[in-house]
C-alpha positions in Angstrom: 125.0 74.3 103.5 123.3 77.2 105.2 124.3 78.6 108.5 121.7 78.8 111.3 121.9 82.6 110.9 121.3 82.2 107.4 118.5 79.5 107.4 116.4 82.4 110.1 117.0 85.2 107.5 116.1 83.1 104.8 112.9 82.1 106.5 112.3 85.7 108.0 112.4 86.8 104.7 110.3 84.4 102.3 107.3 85.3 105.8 107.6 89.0 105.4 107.7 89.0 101.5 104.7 87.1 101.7 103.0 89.2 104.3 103.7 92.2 102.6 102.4 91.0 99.5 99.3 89.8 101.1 99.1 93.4 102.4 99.1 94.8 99.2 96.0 93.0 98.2 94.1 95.4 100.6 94.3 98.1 97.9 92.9 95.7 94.8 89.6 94.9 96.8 87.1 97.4 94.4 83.8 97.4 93.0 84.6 94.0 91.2 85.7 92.0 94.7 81.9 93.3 95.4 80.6 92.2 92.3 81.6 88.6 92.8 80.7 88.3 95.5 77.0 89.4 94.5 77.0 87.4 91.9 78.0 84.0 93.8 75.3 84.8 96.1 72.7 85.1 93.6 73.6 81.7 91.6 71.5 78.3 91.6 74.0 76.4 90.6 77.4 75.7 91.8 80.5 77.3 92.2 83.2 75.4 90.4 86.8 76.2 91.1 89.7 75.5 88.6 93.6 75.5 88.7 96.5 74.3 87.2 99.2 72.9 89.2 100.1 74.7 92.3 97.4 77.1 91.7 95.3 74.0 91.1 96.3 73.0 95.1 95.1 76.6 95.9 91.4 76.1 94.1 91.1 72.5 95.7 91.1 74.5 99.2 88.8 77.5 98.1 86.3 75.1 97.0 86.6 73.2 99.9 86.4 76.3 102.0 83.2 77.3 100.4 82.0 74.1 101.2 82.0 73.8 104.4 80.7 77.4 104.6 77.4 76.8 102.9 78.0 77.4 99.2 77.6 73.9 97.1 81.2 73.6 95.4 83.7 71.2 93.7 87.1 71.5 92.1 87.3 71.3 88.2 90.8 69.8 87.1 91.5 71.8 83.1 93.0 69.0 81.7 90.0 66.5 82.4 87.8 69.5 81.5 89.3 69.2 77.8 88.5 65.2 77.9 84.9 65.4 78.8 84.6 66.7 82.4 83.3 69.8 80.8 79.6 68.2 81.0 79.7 68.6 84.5 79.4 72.2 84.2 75.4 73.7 83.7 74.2 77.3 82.8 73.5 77.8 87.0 77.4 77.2 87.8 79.6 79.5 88.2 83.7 79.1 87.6 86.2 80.6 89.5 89.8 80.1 87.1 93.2 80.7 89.1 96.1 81.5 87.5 98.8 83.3 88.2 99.8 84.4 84.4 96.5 83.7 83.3 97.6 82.3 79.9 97.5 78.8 81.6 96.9 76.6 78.4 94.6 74.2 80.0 92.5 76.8 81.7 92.5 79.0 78.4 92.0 75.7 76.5 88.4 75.5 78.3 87.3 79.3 78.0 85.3 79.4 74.6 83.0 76.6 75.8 82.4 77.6 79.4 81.5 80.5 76.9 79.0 78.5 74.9 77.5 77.4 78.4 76.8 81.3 79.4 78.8 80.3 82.2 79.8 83.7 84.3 84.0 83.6 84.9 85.5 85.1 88.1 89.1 85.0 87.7 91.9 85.7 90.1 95.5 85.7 88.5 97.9 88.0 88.3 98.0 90.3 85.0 95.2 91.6 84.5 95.9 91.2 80.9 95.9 88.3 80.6 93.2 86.1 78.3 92.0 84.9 81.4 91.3 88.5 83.1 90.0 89.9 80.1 87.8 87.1 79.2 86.4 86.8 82.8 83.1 88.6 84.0 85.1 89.9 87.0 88.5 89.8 87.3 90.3 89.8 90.9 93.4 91.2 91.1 96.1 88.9 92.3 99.6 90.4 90.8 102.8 90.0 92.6 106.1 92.1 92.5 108.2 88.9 93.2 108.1 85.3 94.4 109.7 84.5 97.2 111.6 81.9 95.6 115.2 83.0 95.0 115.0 82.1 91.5 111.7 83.8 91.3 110.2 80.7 89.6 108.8 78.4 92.1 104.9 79.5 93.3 105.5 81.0 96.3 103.9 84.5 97.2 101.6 84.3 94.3 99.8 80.7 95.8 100.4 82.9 99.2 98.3 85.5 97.7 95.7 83.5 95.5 95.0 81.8 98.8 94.5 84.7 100.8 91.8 86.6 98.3 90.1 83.2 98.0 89.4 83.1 102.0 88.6 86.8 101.8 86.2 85.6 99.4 84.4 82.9 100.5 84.5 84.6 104.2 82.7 87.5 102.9 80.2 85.3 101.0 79.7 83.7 104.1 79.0 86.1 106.0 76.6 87.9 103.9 74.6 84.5 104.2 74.6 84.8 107.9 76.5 81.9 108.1 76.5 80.5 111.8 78.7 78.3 114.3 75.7 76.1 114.2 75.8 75.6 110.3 79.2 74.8 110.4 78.7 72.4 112.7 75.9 70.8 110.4 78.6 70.5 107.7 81.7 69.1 109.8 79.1 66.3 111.8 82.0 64.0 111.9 84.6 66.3 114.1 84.8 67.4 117.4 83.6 71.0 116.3 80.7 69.4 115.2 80.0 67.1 117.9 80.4 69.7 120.2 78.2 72.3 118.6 75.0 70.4 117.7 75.4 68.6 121.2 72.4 69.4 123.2 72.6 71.0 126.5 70.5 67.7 127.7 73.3 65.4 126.2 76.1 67.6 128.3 74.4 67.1 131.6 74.1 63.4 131.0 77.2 63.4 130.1 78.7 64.6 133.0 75.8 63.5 135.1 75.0 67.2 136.5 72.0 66.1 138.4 73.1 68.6 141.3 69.6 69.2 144.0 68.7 70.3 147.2 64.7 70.5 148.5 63.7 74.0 149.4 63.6 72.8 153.1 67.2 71.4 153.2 69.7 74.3 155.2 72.6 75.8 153.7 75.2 73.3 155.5 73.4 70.6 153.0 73.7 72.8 150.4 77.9 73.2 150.8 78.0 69.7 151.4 76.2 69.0 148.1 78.7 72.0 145.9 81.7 70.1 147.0 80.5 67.0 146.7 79.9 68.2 142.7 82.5 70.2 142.8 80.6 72.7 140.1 80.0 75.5 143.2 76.5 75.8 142.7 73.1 73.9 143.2 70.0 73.8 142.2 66.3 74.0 144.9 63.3 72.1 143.4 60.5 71.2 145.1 59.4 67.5 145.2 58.1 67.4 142.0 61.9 68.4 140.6 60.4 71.7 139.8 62.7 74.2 139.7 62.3 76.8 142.3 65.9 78.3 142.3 69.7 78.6 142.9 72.5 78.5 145.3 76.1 79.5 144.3 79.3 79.5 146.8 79.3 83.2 145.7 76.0 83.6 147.3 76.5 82.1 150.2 80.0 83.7 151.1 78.0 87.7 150.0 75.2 86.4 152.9 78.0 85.5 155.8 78.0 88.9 157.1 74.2 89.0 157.2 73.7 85.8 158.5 75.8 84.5 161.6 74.0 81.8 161.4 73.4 81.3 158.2 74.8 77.4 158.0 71.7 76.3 159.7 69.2 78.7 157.6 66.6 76.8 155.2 68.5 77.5 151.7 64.6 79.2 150.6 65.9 81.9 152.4 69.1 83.0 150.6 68.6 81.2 147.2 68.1 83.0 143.9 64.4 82.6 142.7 64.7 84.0 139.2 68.2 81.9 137.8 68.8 82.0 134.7 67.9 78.8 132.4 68.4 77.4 129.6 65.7 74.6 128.1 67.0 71.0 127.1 66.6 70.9 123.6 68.9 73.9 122.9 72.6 73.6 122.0 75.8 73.8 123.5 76.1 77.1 121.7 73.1 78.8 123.1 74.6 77.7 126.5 77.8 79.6 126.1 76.2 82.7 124.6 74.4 82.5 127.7 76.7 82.5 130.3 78.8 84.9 128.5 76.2 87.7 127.7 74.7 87.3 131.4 74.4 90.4 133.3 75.8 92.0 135.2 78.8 89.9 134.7 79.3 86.1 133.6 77.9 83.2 135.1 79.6 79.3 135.2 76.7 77.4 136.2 73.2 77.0 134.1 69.9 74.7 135.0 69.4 73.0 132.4 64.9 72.8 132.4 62.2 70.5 130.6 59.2 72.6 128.9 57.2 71.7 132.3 60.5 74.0 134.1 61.5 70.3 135.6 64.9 70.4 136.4 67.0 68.3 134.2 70.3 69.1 135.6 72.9 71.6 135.7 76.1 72.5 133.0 79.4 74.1 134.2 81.3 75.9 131.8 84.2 73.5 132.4 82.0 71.1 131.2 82.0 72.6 127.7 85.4 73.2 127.6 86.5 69.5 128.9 
């Protein structure tokens, strides 16, 4: 049995082995890491990801990463590959093979007839050579100095590390696609992320029912009245069509104070802000926040929300997002 001292080391240790290897990797990214990357963003096909048992764990989450960032994907299990699964694979695909030796025999089992296909290889394993690295198109340098395992046998930094040039991977393919917030939201419609990001600013406000309003001819003592009843701080003037004519913050009123002794009893046309910025209610959640937090000369928390006719639809607060 372990002390509690020894239990920390031991975990200290395995997380710093791991880090460090993962730091080493910095110095194998070369003209082949751009390569691949070139080359998976010039295929028709698909990007089919293979591995062996752990390493087979570590290819099931590349592909899924590269999934849900855009790149059509699926996991290829070797040993099914050998009994028929092999047909799945076309001369627009693409495989990816991990393996830390790279003599794993299912993987090298499959290598003369992803051949025959004209199937490009990118491999990431560990000895560069290896049949796997030197049969591959591109070979990505994924060699440890140790595993973290005492022994030195069970997967450890060399999953660690797979892992790690896999994300860099399919993060840099993603990127070069100008992969947005938005289409990851398109791809993940059944979380919160993506509930949240391809909500419309229209749904927030009936959500929330932000329908915050003053006429122009109300004073500002209405106006407070209204802000605390919402309790967003702000509110919007409209004439009485419900077009939008402009905006009142707390902020504003409390900068006027000095100006205005009498400001409580002062139309709120006088004081209010006739150029607000808005946002129309078919755009996203997204475009709100990039709003408010690109606004000039400093942030804003409040945003109209407008029709096409500049009707006033309602307002969003940035806690409203957030909640």
């Amino acid at each position: 049995m372990l002390s509690k001292n020894e239990i920390i080391q031991t975990a200290v240790q395995v997380l710093q082995e791991e880090a460090t290897a993962i730091e080493s990797l910095v110095t194998t990214i070369n003209d082949n890491f751009i390569k691949a990357v070139e080359l998976i963003l010039t295929i028709k096909g698909r990007v089919i990801v293979t591995g062996m048992g752990k390493p087979g764990y570590i290819a099931h989450k590349l592909s899924a990463t590269l999934m849900s960032t855009g790149t059509p994907s699926f996991y290829l299990h070797p040993a099914e590959a050998i009994h028929g699964d092999l047909g799945s694979i076309t001369k627009d695909d693409i495989i990816i093979a991990i393996s830390n030796s790279g003599e794993t025999t299912e993987i090298i089992n499959i290598l003369s007839t992803i051949k025959k296909i004209g199937v490009p290889i990118i491999s990431i394993c560990g000895n560069a050579s290896s049949t796997l690295a030197r049969f591959a198109t591109y070979h990505l340098d994924a060699h440890i100095k140790h595993e973290a395992c005492p022994l030195n046998l069970a997967p450890t930094t060399s999953t660690t590390v797979q892992l790690a040039l896999g994300d860099a991977l399919a993060v840099t393919i993603m990127k070069a696609k100008g992969f947005t917030d938005k289409d990851f939201a398109f791809y993940h419609p059944g979380g919160n992320l993506g509930q949240v990001r391809l909500m419309t600013v229209k749904q927030l406000v009936e959500k929330h029912q932000r329908q915050i309003s003053i006429t122009s001819e109300k004073t500002i003592s209405d106006a407070i009245f209204v802000m605390t009843e919402s309790g967003i701080g702000a509110v919007a003037i409209v004439d009485k069509n419900h077009q939008l004519l402009g905006i009142i913050t707390d902020g504003d009123i409390r900068r006027q104070l000095k100006s205005y002794p009498d400001l409580l009893n002062k139309q709120v046309s006088q004081i209010m802000i006739t150029t607000p910025t808005t946002i129309n209610e078919s755009q996203y959640v997204t475009d709100a926040i990039e709003l408010m937090e690109r606004h000039q000369p400093r942030p804003i928390t409040v945003l109209p929300v407008v029709d096409m006719q500049k009707q006033l639809i309602g307002m969003i607060h940035i806690t409203d997002i957030y909640r």
